[in-house]
N, C-alpha and C positions, 0 to 999 in steps of 0.2 A: 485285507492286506495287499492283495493285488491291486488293486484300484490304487493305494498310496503308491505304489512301485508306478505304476502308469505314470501319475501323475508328477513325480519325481524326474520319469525320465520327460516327459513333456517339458517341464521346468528348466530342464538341461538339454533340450535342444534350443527351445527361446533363448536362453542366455546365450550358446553360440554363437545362432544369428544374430542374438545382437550384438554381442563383442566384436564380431566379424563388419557388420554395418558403422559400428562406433570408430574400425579403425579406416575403413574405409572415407568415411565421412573426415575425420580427422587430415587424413595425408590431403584430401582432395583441395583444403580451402582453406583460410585463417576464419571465415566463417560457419566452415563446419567443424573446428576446434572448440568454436566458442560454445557451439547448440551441444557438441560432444560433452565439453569440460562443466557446461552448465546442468546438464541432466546429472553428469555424476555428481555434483558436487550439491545440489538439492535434493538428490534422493540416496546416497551413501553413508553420510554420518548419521542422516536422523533413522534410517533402516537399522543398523547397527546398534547404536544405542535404544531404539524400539525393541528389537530383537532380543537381544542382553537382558533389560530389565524388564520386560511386561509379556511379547511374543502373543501379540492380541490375535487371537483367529477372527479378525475382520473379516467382510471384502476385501480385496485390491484396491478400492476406490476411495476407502474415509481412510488403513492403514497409510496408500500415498498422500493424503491431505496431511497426516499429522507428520511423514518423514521429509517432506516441504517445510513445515513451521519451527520440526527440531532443527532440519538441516542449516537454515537460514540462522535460527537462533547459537548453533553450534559454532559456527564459524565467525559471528558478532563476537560472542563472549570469548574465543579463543585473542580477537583484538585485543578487550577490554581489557583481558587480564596483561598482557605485552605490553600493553601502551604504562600502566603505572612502574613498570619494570625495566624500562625503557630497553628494550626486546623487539626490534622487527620485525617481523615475518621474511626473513630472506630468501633469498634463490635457491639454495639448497635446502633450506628447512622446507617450503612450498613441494619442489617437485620430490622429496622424500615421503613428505606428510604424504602428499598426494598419491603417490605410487602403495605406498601401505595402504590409505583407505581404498584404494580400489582395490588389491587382492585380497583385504580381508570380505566386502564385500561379493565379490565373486565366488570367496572358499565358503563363506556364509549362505549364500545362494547356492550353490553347487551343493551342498551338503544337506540341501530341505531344510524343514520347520520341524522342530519339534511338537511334539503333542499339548496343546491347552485345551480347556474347559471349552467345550460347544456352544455353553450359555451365551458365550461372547459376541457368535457369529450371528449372522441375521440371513439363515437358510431362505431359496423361495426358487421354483422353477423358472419364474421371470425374471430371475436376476441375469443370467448370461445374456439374452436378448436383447434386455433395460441395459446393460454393459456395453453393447455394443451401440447401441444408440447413443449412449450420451460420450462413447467414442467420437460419435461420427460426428454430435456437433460441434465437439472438440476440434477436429478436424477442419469444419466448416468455420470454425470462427476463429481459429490461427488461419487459414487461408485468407480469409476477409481481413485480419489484423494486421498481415503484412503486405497486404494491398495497400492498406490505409496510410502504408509509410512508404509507399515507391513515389520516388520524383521527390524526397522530402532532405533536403539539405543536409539540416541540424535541425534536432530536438525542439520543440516550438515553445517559446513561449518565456516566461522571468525563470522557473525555476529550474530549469534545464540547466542554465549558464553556468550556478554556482554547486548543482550537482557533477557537473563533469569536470569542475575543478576541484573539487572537494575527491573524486576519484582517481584524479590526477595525481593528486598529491599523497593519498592511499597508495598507490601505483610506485612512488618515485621514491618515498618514505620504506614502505613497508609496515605502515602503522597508523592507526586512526587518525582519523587527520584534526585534531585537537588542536594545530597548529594552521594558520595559513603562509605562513612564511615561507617562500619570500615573496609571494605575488601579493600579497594584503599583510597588514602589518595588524596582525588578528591573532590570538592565542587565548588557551584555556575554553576556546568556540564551545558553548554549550547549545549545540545543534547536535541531532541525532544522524549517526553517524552507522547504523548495522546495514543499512542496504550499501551505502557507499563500497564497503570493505570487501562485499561479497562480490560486486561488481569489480573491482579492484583483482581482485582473484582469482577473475575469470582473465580479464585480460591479459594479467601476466601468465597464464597458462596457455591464451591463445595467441599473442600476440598480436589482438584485433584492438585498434585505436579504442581509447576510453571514450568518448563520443557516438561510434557506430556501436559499439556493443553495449550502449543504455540505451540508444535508439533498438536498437534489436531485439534487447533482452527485455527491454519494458511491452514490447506487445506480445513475448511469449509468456512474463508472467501476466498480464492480459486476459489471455487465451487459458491462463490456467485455472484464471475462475470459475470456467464452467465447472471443473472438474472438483474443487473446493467447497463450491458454495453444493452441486448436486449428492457431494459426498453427507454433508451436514442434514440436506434434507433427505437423503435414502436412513440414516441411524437415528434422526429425531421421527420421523413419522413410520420407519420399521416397514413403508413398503417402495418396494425397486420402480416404480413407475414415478415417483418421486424428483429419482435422480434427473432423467434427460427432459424433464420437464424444467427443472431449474437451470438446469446448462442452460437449455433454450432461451430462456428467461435472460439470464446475464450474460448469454455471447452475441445472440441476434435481434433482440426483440427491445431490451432497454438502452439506451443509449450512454447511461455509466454500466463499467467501468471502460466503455471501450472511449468516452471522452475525455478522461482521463490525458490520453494522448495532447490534446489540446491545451493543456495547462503543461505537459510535464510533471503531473505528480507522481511523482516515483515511489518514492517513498510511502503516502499513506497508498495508493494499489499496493505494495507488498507486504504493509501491513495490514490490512484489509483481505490479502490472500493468507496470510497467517493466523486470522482470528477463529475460523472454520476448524483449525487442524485444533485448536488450544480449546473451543468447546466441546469437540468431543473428546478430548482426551479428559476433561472435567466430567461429562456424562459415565466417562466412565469410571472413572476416579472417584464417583459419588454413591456411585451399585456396590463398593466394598469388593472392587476388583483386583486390589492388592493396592500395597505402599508405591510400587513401583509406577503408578499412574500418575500420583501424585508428585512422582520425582519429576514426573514429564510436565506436569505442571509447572512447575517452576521452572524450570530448561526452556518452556515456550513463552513465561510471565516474562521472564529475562532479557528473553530476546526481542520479546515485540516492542518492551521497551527503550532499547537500543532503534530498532527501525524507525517506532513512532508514537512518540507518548500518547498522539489524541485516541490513536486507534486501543491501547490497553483503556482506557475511559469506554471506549466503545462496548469491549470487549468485558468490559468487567459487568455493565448492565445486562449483557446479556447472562452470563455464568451467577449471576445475582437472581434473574427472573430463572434461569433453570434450578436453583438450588431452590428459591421457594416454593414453585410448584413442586419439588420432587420430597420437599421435607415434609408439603402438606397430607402425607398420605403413610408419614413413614413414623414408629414411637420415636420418644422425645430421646432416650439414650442413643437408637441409630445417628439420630440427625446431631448431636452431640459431639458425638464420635468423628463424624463426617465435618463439621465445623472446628473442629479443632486441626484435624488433617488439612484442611484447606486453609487453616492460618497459617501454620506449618508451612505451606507448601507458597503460601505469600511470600513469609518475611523470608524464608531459602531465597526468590527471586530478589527480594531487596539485597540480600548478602551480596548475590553472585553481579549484582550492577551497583554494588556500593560505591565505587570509584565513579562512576558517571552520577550516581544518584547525590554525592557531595558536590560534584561540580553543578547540576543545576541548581540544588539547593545555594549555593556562592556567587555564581555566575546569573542567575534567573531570578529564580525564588523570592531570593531576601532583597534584591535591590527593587525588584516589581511590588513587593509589598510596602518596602519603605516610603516609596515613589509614588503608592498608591498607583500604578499602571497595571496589577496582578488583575482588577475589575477589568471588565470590558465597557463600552455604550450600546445603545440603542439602534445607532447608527451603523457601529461593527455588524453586528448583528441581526441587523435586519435580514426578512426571510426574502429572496428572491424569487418571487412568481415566475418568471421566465424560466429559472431553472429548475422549481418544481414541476411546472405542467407540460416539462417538455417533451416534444413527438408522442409517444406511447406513451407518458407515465400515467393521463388518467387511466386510462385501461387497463394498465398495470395494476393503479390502486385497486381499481372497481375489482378485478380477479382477486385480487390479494384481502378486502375484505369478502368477499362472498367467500374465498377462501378458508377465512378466521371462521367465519357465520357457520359453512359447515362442521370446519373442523369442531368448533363447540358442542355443535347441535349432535354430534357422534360422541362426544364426549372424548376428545384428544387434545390430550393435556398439552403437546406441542404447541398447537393452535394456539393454547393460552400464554405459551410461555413466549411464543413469537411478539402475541400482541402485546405482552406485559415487556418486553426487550424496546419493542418502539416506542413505547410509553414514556419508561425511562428513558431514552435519549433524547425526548422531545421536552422532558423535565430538565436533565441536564444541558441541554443549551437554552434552557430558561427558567433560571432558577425561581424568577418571578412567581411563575407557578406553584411554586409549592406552598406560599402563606393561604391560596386558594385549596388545596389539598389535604392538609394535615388537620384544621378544624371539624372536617368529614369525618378522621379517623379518630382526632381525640374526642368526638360525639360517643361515636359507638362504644370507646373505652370507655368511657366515663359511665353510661349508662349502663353497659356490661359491670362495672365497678360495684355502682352502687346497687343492681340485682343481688351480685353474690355478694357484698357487702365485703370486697376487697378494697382495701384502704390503697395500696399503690397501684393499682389496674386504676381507681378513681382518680385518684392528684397525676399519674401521667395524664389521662386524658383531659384532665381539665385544664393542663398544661400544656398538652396541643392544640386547645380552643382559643388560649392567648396568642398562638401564634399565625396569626389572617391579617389580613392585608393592611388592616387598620393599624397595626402596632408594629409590624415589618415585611420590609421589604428586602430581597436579596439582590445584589448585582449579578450580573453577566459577569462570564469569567471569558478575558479575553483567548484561550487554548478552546474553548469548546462553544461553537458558534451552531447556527440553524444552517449555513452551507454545506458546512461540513459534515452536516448530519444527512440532508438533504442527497446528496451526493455518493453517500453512502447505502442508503434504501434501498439500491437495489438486493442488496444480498438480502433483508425480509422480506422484501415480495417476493422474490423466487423461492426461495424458502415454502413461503405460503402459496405461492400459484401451484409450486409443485406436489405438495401435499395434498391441496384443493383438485389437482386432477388425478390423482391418484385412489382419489376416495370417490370420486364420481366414474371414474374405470369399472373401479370394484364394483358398484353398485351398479353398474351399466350390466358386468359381466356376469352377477349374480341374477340379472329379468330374464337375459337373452337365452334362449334356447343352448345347447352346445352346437351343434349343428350349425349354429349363426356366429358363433364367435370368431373364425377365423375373418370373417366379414367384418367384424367391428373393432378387433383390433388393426385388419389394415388400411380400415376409414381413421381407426387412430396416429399411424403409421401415415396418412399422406395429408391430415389436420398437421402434425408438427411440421412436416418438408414445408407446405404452404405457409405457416406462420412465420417459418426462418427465411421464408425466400420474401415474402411481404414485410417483415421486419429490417432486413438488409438493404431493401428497392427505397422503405420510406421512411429511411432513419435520414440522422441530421447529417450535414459533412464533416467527414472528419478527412486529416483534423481541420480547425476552422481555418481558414486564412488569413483572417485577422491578427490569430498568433504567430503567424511563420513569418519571425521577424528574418532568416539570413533565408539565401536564395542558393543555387549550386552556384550563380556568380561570385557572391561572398565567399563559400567552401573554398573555389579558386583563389581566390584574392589572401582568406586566411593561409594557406598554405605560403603563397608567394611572401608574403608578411614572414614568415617562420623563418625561409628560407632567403632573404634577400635586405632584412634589418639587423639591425643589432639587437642582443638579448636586454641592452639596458635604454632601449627608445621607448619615447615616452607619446601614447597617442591620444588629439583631441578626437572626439568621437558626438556623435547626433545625442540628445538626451529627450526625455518624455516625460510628465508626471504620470506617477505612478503609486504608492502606498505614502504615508504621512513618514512613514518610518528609513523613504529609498528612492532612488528615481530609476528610471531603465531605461536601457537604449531601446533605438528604433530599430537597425541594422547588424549585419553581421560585424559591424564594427563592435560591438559587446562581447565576443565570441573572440575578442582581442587575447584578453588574461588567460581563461582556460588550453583555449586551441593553440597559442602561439604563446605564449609566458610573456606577453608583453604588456608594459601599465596603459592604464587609459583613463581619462575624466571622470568615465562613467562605470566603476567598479562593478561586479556581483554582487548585490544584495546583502551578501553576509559580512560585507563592510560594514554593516550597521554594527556587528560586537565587539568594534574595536574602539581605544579611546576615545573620550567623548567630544575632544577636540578635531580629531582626526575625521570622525562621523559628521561633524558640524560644515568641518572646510569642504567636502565632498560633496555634501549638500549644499551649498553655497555653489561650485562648480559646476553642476547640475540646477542648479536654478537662473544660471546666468546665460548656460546655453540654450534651456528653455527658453527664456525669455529676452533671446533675440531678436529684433528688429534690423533691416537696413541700416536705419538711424542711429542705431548703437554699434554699429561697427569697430569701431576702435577697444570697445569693452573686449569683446574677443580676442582683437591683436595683442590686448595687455593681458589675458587671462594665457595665451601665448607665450609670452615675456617671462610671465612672474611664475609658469608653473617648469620652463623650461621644456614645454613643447617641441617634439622635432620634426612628430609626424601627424597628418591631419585624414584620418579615414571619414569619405563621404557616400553616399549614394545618392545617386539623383531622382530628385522627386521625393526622399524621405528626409522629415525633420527638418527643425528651424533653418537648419546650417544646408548651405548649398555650394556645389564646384565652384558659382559662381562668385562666387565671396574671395576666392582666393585664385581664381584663374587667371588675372592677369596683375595679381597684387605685387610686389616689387619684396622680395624675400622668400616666397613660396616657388617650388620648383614642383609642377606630375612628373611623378615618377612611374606613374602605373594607370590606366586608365582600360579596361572591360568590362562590357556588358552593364552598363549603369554603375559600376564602381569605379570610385575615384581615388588616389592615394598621392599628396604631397609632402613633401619635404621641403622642411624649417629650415632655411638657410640665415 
């Protein structure tokens, strides 16, 4: 009883100093709002509702992984359901909501934890020590992630553009941005839309530009996969050495997710930080730890579908390989029991995104099947050697299978169900493989069949022997490719590195003397500092240069554009090829629409889900800037003419289009000229 009083009052000193820190950080900066408004608002809904219905005596470490994946999913689905209602999120419903979920959290906090079942917990003397480790890579790899972004303009890269307008208009709405109007002539968007809102959220609370706070907020959820993906593997391998073995793994040593930055993928990193919190709350939801995991289940199916549909594909092979391994050992009525709860706990998640799940089925679905566009090629699909083998990831694999090899050889079912999770993903972005696959399995049936002289164990298996490569073949399905899978492996190697060194610890510490252990744990202690300091020295640059299309000169020149045009000027801007489906600019002149509400040739991407006429002439627009010549000069002056052109953004040295095309031309007047950017006016 005394030890719970200690630990109570411990509990309530921490929340002072932090409350104290949070207001501090707050008044000091519109970027210490945003780090402020962003901690609450990923870690207080999903605490709360964790607390409410389950009250898991975890760690600290997998509990925050899954009040990340509620929290995020909470605040999607609170859109989802407004947007059919046509309901804002306004100014005073925001800082109300807001102001409630923080006292009730802090009265929540303040008041301790109720008593649960022990069974839950995953007790070990080396937990607090393992805790403070895969702090500190936590630490060390938010410090390197915001490194990575000093001297960086704007967000790098295509999808950056139409994510910070899609937040924009989150922002200025107060509701999913299912509309792009009035900067794109776009509605019914069946693009996933939950990280936008949450981002949206933060900066009406901070008052930090929707631009700098994706740029900022995308390397702190980043940096939060250490702390995600080490959670998953401290509760699937049940030991704490685990954990800051995989932080290591995905903050310093592999080069996703922190390349990530380079593209701008937003969206699948936060669902990718979300899939960790959703398998273990199914791990535990499968033990018969009550209904109430299962609620979490859905609440986290929900929401990651709202973030990123490829990532719930991801995530479902995984929860598919943990349910079989965990069924193979359990009678047929447990697992029964357990499949039916987990369908349950499915279609709850199809309910609660019914409204978004109509419109892709409307908007997606049925016209890409009609269209026969739902298949993918060969071509889409193909596997990138460069981005497979890149810096560290042989080494990565090499750990990760010796890894597997031991985890087997001890007999840890994790091991299995890791290797059986990359299996499946490397099946689902190649469906190809499976008419190779199933003939394997219909052999065994069949011959099992006909031993015990079961009539349907026999005709299934003989019916999976029909189906090999000779009588079908399946398509590629354009949503789930080998990049994207690729791309994502980090989180199973760490996974597996981390368990592989956790089990060669153990067995280290079980030869050694005691006498000698302090010794070789802190030969373990200076093998991690050296692997993170050698992973950071010989990783690739981030982010690359090649994708940082605007410069700080553009930032300037966007702003002056804001403030010194009219809201209805219309600008020619550089174009590039780029997907069959979109073209993209070169320059900060792309960063027109989002940053400045002004139109331009060369739209954001998500132009494609508008009319098909509209998608057509834009394309046309962008293929004529591409394909500039000197000699075609006058094509540009009439592409001028006919679009009613006013304003002409250049940089020099980028793109077909050059100052000098229009410097001394008889109708064009500079208006603006720094730092290699150029700006004319259509006279």
């Amino acid at each position: 009883m005394q030890s719970v009083v200690q630990e109570l009052r411990q509990q309530r000193r921490l929340l002072v100093v932090g409350v104290v820190l949070a207001l501090v950080a707050g008044l000091a900066a519109p970027q210490g709002r945003l780090v402020v408004s962003m901690a609450a608002l990923l870690v207080a809904p999903g605490y709360l509702v964790e607390r409410y219905l389950v009250r898991a005596s975890l760690p600290w470490l997998p509990r925050l992984t899954i009040w990340l994946g509620l929290s995020v999913s909470l605040v999607a689905l609170l859109y989802q359901w407004l947007w059919p209602l046509g309901l804002p999120v306004s100014a005073p419903m925001l800082w109300a909501g807001s102001l409630l979920l923080g006292l009730a959290a802090l009265v929540t906090v303040w008041r301790g934890r109720n008593a649960v079942p022990p069974s839950l917990a995953l007790p070990s003397p080396q937990w607090p020590l393992m805790a403070l480790l895969t702090l500190a890579v936590f630490g060390f790899t938010f410090l390197q992630r915001m490194a990575e972004i000093d001297g960086v303009a704007l967000p790098p890269w295509v999808d950056s553009v139409h994510h910070t307008l899609l937040v924009r208009i989150a922002v200025e709405t107060g509701l999913a941005p299912h509309s792009l109007e009035p900067y794109l002539p776009v509605n019914d968007l069946p693009y996933h839309w939950g990280y936008h809102v949450v981002i949206a959220t933060l900066v009406r609370l901070s008052e930090v530009a929707p631009v700098d706070a994706i740029l900022l907020t995308g390397q702190i959820f980043n940096a939060l996969h250490t702390l995600t993906v080490a959670s998953l593997a401290l509760v699937l391998w049940r030991r704490p050495v685990a954990a800051p073995v995989a932080a290591l793994v995905v903050g310093l040593l592999s080069l996703m997710p922190a390349y990530y930055l380079s593209w701008g993928r937003y969206t699948q990193l936060v669902g990718l930080l979300m899939l960790p919190g959703l398998a273990l709350v199914w791990h535990q939801a499968l033990r018969g730890n009550g209904r109430g995991w299962w609620v979490l289940v859905a609440l986290l199916m929900a929401g990651l579908s709202l973030v990123h549909m490829r990532v719930v594909f991801f995530a479902g092979a995984l929860l598919v390989a943990q349910t079989l391994l965990w069924a193979s050992t359990r009678p047929w009525p447990v697992v029964r029991i357990a499949l039916r709860d987990a369908f349950a706990a499915t279609v709850a998640a199809g309910i609660l995104t019914l409204p978004w799940i109509m419109l892709l089925v409307r908007r997606t679905l049925l016209p890409a099947a009609t269209s026969g566009t739902l298949a993918g090629n060969e071509d889409y699909n193909a596997l990138n050697q460069g981005l497979l083998w890149v810096d560290h990831t042989r080494l990565l694999v090499a750990l990760a299978l010796s890894s597997a090899l031991i985890g087997l050889w001890y007999r840890q079912r994790v091991a299995a169900i890791v290797a059986l999770w990359v299996g499946l993903l490397v099946v689902m972005a190649n469906p190809w493989l499976v008419p190779y696959l199933l003939p394997a399995t219909g052999l065994v049936m069949l011959l099992n069949g006909l031993r015990i002289r079961h009539l349907a164990l026999s005709l299934v298996g003989l019916g999976l022997l029909v189906l090999n490569p000779f009588f079908v073949r399946l398509p590629y399905l354009w949503l789930l490719t080998n990049d994207a899978v690729v791309i994502s492996l980090f989180l199973p190697l760490a996974v597996l590195i981390g368990g592989g060194a956790a089990l060669v610890s153990e067995q280290l510490v079980s030869m050694v003397r005691p006498v000698l252990r302090p010794a070789l744990y802190a030969t373990g202690l200076v093998g991690l500092v050296a692997a993170g300091i050698w992973g950071t020295q010989t990783m690739s640059e981030i982010p690359n240069t090649a994708t940082l299309l605007a410069t700080p000169a553009d930032r300037m020149a966007l702003d002056w554009v804001a403030t010194n045009t009219p809201p209805e000027a219309r600008f020619l801007v550089n174009a590039a090829p780029w997907l069959p489906a979109a073209r993209r600019g070169v320059d900060g002149g792309w960063w027109l629409s989002p940053l400045a509400g002004r139109w331009t040739t060369v739209p954001p991407v998500l132009f494609s889900y508008g009319d098909p006429a509209y998608v057509a002439h834009m394309h046309a627009l962008g293929d004529r800037i591409i394909n500039h010549t000197p000699e075609n000069r006058q094509d540009i002056f009439a592409l001028i003419a006919s679009e009613s052109i006013t304003h002409i953004y250049l940089v020099e040295g980028r793109g077909p289009l050059q100052p000098t095309l229009f410097a001394n031309a008889p109708g064009f007047r500079q208006i603006y000229a720094r730092d290699g950017v150029v700006i004319f006016a259509v006279e």
